[in-house]
Biotite code that builds the C-alpha atoms (Angstrom):
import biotite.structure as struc

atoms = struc.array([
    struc.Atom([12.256, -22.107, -24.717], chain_id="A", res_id=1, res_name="UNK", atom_name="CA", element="C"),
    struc.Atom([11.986, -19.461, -22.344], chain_id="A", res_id=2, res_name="UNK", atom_name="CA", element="C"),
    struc.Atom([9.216, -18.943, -19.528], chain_id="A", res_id=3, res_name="UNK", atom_name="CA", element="C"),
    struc.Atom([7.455, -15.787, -18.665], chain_id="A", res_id=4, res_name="UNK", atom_name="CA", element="C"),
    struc.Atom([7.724, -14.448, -15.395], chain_id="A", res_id=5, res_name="UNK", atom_name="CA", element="C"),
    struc.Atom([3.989, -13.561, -15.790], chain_id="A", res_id=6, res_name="UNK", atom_name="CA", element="C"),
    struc.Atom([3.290, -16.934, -15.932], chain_id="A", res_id=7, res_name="UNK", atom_name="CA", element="C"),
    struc.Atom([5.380, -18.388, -12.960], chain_id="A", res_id=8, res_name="UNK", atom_name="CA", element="C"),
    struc.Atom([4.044, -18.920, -9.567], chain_id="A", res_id=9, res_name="UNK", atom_name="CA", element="C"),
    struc.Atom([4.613, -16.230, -7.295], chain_id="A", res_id=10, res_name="UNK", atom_name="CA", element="C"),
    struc.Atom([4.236, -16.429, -2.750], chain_id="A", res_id=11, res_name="UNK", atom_name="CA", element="C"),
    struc.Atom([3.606, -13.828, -0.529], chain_id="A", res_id=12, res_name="UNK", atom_name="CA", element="C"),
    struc.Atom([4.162, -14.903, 2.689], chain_id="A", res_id=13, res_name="UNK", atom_name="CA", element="C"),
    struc.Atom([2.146, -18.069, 3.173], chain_id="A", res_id=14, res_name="UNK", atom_name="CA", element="C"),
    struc.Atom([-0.074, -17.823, -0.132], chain_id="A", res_id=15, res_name="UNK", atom_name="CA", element="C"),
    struc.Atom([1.163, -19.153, -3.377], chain_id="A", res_id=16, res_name="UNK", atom_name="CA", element="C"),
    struc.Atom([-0.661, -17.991, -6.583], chain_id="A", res_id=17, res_name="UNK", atom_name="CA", element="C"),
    struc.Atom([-0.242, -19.741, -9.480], chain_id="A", res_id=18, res_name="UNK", atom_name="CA", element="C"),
    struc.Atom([0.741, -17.325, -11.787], chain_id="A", res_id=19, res_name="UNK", atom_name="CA", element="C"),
    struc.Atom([1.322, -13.033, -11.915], chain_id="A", res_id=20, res_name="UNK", atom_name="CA", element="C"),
    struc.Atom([-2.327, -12.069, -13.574], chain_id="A", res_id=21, res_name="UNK", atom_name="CA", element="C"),
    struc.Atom([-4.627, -10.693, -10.836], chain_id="A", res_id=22, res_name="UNK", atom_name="CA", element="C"),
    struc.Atom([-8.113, -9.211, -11.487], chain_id="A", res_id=23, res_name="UNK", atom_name="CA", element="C"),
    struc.Atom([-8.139, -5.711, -9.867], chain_id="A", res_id=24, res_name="UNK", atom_name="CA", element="C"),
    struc.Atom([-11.249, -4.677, -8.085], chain_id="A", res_id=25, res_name="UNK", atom_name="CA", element="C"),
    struc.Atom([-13.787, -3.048, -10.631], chain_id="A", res_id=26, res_name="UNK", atom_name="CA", element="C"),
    struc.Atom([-17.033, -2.301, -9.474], chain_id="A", res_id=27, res_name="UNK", atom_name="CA", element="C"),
    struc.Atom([-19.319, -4.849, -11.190], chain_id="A", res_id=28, res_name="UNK", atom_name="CA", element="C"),
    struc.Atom([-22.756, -4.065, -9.798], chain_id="A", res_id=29, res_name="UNK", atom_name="CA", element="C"),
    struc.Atom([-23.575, -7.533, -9.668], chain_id="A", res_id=30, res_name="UNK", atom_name="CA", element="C"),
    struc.Atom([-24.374, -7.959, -6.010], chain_id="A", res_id=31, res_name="UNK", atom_name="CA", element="C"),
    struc.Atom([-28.158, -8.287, -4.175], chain_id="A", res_id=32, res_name="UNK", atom_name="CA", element="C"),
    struc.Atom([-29.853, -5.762, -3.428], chain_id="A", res_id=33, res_name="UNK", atom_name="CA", element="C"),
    struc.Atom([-28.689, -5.592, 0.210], chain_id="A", res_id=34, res_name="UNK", atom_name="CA", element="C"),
    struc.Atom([-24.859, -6.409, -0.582], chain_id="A", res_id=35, res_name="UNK", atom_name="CA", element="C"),
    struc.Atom([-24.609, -10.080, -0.576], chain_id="A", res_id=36, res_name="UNK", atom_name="CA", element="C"),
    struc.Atom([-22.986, -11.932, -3.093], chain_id="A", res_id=37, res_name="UNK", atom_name="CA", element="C"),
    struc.Atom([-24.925, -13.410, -5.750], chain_id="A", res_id=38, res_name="UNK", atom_name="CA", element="C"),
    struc.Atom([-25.181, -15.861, -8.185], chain_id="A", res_id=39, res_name="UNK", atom_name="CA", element="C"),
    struc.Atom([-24.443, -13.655, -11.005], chain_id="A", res_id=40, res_name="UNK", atom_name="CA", element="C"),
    struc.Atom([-21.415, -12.346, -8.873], chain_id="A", res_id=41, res_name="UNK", atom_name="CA", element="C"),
    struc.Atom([-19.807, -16.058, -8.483], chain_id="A", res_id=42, res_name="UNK", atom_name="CA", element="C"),
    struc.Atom([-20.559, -16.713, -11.928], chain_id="A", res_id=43, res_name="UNK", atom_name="CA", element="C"),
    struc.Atom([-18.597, -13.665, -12.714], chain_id="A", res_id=44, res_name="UNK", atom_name="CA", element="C"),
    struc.Atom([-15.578, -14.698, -10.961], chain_id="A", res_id=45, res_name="UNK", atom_name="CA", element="C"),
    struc.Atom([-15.436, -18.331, -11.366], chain_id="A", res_id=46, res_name="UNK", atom_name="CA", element="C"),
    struc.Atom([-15.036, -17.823, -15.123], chain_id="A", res_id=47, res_name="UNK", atom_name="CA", element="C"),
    struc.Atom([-12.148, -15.651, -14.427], chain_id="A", res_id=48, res_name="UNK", atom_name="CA", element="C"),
    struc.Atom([-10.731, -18.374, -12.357], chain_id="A", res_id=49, res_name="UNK", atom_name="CA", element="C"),
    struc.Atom([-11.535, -21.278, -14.840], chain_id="A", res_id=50, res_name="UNK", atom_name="CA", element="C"),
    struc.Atom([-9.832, -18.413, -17.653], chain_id="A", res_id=51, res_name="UNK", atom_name="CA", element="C"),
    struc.Atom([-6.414, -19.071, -15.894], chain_id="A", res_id=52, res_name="UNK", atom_name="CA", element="C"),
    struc.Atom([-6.728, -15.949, -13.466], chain_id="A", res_id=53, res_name="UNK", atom_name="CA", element="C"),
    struc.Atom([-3.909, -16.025, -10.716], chain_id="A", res_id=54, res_name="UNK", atom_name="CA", element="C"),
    struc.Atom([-5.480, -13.745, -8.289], chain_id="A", res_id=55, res_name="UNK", atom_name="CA", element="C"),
    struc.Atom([-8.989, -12.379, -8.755], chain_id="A", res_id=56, res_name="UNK", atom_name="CA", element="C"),
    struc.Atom([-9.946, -9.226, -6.162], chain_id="A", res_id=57, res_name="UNK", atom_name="CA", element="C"),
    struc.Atom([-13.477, -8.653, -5.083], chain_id="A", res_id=58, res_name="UNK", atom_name="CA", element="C"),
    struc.Atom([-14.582, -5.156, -5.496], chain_id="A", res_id=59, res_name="UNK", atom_name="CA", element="C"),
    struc.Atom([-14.596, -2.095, -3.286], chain_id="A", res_id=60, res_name="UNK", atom_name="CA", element="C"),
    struc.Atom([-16.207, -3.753, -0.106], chain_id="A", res_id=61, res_name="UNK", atom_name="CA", element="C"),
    struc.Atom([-18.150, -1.799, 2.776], chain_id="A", res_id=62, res_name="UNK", atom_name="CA", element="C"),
    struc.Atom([-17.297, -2.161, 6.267], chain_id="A", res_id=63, res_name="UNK", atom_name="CA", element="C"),
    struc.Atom([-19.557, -0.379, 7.608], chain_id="A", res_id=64, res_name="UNK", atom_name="CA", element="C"),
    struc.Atom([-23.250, 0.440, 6.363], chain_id="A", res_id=65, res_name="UNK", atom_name="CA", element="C"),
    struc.Atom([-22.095, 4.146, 7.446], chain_id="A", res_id=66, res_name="UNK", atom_name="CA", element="C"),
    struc.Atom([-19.268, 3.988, 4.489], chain_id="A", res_id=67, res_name="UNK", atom_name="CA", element="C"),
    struc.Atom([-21.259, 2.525, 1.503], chain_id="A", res_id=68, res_name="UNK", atom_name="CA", element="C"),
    struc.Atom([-20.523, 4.879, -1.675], chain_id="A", res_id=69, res_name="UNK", atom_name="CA", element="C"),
    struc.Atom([-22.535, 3.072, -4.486], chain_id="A", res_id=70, res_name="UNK", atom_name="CA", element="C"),
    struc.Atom([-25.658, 0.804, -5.069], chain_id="A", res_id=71, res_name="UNK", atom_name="CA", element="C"),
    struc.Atom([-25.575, -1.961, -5.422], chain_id="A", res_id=72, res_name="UNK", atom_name="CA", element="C"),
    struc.Atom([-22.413, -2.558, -3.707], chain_id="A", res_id=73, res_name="UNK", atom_name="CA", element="C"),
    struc.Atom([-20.639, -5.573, -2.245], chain_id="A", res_id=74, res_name="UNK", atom_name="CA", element="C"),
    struc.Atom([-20.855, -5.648, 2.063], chain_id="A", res_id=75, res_name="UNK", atom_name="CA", element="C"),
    struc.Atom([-19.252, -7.160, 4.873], chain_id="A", res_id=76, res_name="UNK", atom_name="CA", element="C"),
    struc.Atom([-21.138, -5.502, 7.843], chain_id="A", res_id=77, res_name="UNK", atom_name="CA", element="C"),
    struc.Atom([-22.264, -8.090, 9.350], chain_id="A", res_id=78, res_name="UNK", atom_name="CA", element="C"),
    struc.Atom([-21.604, -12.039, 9.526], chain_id="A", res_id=79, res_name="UNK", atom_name="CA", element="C"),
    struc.Atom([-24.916, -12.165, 7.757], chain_id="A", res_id=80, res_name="UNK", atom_name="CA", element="C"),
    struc.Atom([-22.400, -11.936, 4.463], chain_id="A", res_id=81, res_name="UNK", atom_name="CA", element="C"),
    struc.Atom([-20.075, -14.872, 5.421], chain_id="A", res_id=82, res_name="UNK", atom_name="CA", element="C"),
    struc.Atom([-21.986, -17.927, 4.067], chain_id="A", res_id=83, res_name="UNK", atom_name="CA", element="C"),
    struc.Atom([-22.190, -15.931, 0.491], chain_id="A", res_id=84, res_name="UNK", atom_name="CA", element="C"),
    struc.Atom([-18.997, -14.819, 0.527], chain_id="A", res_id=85, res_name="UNK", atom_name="CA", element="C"),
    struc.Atom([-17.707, -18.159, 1.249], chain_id="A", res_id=86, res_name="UNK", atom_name="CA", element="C"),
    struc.Atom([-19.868, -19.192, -1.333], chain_id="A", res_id=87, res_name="UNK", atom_name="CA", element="C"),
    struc.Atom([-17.712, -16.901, -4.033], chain_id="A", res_id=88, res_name="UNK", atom_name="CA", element="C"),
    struc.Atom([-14.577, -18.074, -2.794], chain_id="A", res_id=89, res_name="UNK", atom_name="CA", element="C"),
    struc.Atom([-14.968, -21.579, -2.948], chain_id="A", res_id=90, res_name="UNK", atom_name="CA", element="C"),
    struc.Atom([-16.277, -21.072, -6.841], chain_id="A", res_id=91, res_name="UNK", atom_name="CA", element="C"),
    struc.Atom([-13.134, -19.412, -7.259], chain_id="A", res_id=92, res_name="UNK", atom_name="CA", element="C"),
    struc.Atom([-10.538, -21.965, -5.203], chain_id="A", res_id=93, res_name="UNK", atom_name="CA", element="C"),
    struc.Atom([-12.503, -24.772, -7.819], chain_id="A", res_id=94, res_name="UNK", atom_name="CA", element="C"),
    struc.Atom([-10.785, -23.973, -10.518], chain_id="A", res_id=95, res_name="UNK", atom_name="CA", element="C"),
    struc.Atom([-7.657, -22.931, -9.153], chain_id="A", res_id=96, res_name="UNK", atom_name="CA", element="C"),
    struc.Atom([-7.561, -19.588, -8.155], chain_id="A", res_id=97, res_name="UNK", atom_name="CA", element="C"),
    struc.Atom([-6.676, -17.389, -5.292], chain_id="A", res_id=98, res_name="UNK", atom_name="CA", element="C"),
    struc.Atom([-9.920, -14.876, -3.857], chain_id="A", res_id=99, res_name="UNK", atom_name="CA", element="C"),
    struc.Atom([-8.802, -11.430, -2.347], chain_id="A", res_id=100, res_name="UNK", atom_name="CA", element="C"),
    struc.Atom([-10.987, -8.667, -1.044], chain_id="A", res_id=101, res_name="UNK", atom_name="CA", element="C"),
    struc.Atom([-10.576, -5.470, -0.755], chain_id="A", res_id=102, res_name="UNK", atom_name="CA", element="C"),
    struc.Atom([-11.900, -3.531, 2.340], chain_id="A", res_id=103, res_name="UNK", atom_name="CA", element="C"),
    struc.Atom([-13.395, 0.075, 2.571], chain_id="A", res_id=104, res_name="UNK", atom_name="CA", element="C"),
    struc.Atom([-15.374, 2.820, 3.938], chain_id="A", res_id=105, res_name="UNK", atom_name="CA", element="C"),
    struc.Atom([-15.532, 6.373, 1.690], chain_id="A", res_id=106, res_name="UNK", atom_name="CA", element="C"),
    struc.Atom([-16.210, 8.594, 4.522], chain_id="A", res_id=107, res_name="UNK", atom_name="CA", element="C"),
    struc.Atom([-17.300, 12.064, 3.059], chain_id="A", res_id=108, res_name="UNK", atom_name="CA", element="C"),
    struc.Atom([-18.601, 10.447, -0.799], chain_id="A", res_id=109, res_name="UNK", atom_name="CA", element="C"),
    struc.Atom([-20.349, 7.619, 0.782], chain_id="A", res_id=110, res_name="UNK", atom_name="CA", element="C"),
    struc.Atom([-23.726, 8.669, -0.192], chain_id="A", res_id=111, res_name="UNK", atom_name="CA", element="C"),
    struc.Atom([-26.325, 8.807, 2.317], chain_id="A", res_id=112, res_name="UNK", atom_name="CA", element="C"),
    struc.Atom([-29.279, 7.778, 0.003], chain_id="A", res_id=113, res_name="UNK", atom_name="CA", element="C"),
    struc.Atom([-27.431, 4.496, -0.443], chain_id="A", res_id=114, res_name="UNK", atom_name="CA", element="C"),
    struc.Atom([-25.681, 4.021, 3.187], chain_id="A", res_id=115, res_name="UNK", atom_name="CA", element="C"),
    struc.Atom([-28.784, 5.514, 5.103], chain_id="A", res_id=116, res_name="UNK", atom_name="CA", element="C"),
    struc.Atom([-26.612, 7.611, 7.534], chain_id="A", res_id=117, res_name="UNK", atom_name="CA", element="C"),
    struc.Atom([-24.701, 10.911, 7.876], chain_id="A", res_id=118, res_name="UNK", atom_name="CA", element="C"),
    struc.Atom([-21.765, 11.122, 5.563], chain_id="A", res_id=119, res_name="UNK", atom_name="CA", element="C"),
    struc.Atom([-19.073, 10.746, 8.307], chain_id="A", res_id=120, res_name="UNK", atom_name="CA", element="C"),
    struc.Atom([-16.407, 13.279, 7.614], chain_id="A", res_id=121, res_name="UNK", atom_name="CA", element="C"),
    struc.Atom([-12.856, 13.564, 8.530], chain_id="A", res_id=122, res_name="UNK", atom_name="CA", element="C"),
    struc.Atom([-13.248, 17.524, 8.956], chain_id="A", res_id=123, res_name="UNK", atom_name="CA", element="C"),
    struc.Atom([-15.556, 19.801, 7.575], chain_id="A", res_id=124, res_name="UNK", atom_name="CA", element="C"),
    struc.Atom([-14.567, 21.888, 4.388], chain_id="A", res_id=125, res_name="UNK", atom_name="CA", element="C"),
    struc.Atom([-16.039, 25.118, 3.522], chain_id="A", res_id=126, res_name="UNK", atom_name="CA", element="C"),
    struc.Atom([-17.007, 25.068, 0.010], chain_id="A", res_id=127, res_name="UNK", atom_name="CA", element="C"),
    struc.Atom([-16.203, 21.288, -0.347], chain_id="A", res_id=128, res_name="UNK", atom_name="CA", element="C"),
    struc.Atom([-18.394, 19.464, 2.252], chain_id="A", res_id=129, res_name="UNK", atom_name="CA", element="C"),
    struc.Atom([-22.206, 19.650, 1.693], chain_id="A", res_id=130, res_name="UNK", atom_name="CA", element="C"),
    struc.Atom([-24.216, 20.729, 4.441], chain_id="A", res_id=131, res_name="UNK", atom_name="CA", element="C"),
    struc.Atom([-26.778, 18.129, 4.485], chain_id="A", res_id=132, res_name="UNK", atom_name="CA", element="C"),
    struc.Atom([-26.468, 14.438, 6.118], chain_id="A", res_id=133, res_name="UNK", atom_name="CA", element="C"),
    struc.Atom([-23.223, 15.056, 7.679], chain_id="A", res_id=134, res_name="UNK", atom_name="CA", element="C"),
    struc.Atom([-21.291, 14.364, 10.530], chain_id="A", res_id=135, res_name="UNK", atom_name="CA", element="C"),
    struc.Atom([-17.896, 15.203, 11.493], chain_id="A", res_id=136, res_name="UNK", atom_name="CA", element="C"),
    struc.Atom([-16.158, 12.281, 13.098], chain_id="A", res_id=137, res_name="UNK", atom_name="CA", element="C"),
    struc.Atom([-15.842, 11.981, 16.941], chain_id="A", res_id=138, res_name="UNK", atom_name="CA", element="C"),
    struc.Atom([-12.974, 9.950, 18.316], chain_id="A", res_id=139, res_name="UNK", atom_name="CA", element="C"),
    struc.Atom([-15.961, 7.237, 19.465], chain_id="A", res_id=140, res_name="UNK", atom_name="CA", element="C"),
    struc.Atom([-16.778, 7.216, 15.727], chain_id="A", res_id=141, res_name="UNK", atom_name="CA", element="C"),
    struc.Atom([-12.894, 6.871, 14.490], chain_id="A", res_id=142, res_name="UNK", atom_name="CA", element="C"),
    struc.Atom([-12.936, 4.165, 17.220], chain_id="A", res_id=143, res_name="UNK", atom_name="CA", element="C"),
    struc.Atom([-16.338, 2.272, 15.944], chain_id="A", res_id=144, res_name="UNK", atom_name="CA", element="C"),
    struc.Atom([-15.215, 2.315, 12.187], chain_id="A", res_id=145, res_name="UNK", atom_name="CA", element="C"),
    struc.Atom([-11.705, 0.902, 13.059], chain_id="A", res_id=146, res_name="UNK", atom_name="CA", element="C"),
    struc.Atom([-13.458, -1.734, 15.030], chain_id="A", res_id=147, res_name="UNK", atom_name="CA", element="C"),
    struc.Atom([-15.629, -2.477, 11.480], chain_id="A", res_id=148, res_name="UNK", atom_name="CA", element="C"),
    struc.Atom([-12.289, -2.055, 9.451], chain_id="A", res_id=149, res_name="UNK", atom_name="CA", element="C"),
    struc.Atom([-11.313, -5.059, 12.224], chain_id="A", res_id=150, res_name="UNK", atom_name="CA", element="C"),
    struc.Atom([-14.533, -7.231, 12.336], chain_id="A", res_id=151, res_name="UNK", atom_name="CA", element="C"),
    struc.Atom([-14.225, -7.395, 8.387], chain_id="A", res_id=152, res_name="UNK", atom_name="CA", element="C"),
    struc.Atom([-11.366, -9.001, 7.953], chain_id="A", res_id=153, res_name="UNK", atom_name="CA", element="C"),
    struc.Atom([-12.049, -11.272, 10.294], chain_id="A", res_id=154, res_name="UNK", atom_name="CA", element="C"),
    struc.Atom([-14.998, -12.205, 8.597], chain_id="A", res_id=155, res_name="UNK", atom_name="CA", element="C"),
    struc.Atom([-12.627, -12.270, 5.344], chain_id="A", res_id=156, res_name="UNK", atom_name="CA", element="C"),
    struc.Atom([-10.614, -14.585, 6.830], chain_id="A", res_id=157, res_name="UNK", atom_name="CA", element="C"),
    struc.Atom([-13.878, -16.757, 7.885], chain_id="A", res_id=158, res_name="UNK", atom_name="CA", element="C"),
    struc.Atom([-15.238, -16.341, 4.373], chain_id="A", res_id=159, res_name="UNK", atom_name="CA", element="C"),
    struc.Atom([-11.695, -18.134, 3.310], chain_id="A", res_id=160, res_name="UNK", atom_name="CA", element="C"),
    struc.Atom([-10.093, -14.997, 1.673], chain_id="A", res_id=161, res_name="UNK", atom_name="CA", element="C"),
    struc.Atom([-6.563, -15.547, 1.281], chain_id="A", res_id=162, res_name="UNK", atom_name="CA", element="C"),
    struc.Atom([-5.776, -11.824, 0.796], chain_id="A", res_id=163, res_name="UNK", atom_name="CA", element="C"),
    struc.Atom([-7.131, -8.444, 2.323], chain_id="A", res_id=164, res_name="UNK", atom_name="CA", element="C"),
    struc.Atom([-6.560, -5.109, 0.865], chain_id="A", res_id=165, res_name="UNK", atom_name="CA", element="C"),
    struc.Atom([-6.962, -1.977, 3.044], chain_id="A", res_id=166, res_name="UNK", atom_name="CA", element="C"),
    struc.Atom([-8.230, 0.662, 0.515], chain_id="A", res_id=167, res_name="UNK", atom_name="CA", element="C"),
    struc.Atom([-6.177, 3.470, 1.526], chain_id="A", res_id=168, res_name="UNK", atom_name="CA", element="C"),
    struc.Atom([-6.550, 5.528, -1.844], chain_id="A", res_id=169, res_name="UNK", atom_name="CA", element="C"),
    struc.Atom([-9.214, 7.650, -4.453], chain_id="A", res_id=170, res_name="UNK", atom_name="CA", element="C"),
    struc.Atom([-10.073, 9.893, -1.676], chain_id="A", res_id=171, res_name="UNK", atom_name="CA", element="C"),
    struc.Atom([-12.104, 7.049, 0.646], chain_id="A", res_id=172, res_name="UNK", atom_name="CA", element="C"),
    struc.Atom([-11.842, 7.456, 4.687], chain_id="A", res_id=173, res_name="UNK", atom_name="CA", element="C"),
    struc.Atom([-8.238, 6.561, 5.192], chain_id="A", res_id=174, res_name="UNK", atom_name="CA", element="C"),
    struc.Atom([-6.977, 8.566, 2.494], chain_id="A", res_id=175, res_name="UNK", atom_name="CA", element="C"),
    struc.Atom([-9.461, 11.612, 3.715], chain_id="A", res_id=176, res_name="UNK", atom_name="CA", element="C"),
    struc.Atom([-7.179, 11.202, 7.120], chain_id="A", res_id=177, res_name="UNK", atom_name="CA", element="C"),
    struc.Atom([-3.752, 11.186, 5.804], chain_id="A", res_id=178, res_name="UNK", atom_name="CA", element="C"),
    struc.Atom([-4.420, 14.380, 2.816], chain_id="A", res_id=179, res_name="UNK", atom_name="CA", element="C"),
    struc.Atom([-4.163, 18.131, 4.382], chain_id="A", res_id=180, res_name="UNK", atom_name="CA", element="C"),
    struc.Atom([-6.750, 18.533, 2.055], chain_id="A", res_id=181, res_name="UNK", atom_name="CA", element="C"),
    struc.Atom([-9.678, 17.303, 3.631], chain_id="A", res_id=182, res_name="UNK", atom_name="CA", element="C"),
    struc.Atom([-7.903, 16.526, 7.023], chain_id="A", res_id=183, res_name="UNK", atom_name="CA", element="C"),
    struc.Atom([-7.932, 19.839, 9.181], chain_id="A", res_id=184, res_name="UNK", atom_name="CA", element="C"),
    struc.Atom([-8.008, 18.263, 12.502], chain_id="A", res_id=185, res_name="UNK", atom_name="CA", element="C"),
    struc.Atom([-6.585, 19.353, 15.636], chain_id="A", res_id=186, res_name="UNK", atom_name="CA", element="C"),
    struc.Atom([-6.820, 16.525, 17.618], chain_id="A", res_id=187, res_name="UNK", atom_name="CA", element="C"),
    struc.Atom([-4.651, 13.356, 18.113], chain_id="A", res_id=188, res_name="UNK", atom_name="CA", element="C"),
    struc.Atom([-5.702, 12.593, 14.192], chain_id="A", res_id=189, res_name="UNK", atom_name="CA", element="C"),
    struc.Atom([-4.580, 15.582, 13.097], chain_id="A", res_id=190, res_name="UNK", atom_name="CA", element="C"),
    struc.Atom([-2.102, 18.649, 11.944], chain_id="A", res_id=191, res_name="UNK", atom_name="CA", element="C"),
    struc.Atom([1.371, 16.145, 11.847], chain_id="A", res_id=192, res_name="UNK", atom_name="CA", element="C"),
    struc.Atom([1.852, 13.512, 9.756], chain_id="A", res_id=193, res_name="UNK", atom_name="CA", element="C"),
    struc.Atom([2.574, 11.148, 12.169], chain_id="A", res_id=194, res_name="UNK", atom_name="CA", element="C"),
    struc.Atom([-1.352, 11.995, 13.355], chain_id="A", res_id=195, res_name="UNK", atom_name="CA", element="C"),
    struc.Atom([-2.735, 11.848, 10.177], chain_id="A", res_id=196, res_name="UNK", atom_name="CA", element="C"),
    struc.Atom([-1.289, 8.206, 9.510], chain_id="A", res_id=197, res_name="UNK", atom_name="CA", element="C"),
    struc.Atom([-2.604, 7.366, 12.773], chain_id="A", res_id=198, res_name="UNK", atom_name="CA", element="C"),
    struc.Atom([-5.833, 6.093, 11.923], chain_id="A", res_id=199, res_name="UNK", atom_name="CA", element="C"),
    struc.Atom([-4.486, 3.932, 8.953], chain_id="A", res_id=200, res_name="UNK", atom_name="CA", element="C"),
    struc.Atom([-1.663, 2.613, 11.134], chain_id="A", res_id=201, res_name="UNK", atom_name="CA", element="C"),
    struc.Atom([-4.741, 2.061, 14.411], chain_id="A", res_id=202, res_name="UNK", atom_name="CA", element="C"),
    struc.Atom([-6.759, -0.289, 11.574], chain_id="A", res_id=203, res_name="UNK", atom_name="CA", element="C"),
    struc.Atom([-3.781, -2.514, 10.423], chain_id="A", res_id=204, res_name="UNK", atom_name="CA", element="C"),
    struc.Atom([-2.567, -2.619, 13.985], chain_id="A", res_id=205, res_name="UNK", atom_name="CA", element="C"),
    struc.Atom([-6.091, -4.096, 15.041], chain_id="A", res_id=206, res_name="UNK", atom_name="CA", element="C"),
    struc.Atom([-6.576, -6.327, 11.816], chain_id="A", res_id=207, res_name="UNK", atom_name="CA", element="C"),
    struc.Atom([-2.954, -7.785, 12.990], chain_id="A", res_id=208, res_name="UNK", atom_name="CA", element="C"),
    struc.Atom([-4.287, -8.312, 16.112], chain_id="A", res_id=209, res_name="UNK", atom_name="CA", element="C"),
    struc.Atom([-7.534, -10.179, 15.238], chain_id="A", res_id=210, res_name="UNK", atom_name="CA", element="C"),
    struc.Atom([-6.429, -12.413, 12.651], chain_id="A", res_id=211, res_name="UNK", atom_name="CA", element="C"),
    struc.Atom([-2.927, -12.787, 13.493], chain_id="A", res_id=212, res_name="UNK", atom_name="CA", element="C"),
    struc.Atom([0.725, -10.319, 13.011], chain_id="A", res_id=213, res_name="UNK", atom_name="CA", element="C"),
    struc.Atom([1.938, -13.601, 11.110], chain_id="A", res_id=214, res_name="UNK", atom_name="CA", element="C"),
    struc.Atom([0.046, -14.093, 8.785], chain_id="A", res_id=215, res_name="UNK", atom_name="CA", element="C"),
    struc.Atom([-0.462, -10.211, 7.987], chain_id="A", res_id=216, res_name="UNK", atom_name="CA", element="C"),
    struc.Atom([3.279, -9.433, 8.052], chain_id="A", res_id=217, res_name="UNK", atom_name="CA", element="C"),
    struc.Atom([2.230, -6.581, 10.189], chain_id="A", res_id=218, res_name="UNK", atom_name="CA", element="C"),
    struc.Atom([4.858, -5.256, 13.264], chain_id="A", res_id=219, res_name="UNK", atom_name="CA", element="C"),
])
């Protein structure tokens, strides 16, 4: 009888999960009001767990209260969110599973009605950008947000995470940095590829930092 490789453990670097089936990040809604994990939201993943679940990834996850794109949406901002989001990974190491996160900030569609701030923007874009609530992105801004990017994963780490995901894709801040499309720069961040990767490659290098180039893998 043969075994399926879906079914066989698999490690990355220190963390072992138990099988290949990971739940993605989808956008449940199921968070309070302000972004902390509820009951609803534990619920919701421990039964994934308890279902056999190698892997399950919290959703999209705001850094910053600058780079919130939907309501209600999961937050890390502040160490006001640890105790919940402990709270959600412990339901999920219960029955077995391994709890990932997945950290953002959607620079120019975070939606000021939700975030309460200035959608920060890479560049402005003629015809693209709105004029309303925005603000182009100083390099004491770039600065700040990698320094949220930074604080959040340590709190991850606090919260008992055993995996972070930098979402670097769908057009959120990182990816508005590294496109020529919405990246028209012509500073340090800017014009060369090698500048446009900078910020992505400036939040990894300070998430290796805080929690450790080990255990990230990170040079």
């Amino acid at each position: 009888m043969s075994s399926s490789v879906l079914l066989s453990p698999l490690t990355i670097r220190k963390t072992t999960l138990r099988n290949r089936i990971m739940l993605p990040s989808m956008v449940t809604h199921y968070c309070a009001v302000n972004g902390e994990v509820s009951e609803r939201l534990i619920a919701y993943h421990a039964e994934r767990a308890y279902g056999g679940v190698g892997l399950n990834m919290l959703e999209s996850t705001s850094v910053d209260d600058t780079g919130k794109s939907y309501w209600p949406g999961v937050s890390i901002a502040s160490d006001l969110f640890i105790k919940g989001l402990r709270r959600l990974t412990d339901a999920i190491h219960a029955h077995g599973g391994k709890a990932g996160i997945q950290l953002n900030h959607a620079g120019r569609l975070a939606q000021p009605a939700v975030s309460g701030h200035p959608r920060q923007l890479v560049s402005y874009i003629p015809g693209l950008t709105t004029y309303d609530d925005i603000h182009v992105m100083d390099e004491d801004d770039i600065e700040r947000v990698i320094g949220s990017f930074c604080s959040a994963a340590e709190r991850a780490a606090e919260a008992g995470f055993d995996v972070i995901e930098i979402h670097g894709a769908h057009g959120y801040l990182i990816n508005q940095f590294m496109s020529t499309f919405s990246n028209k720069r012509t500073d340090e961040y800017g014009g060369t590829l090698a500048n446009r990767i900078r910020f992505a490659q400036e939040v990894l290098s300070a998430i290796a930092e805080a929690i450790g180039r080990e255990r990230t893998g990170i040079r």
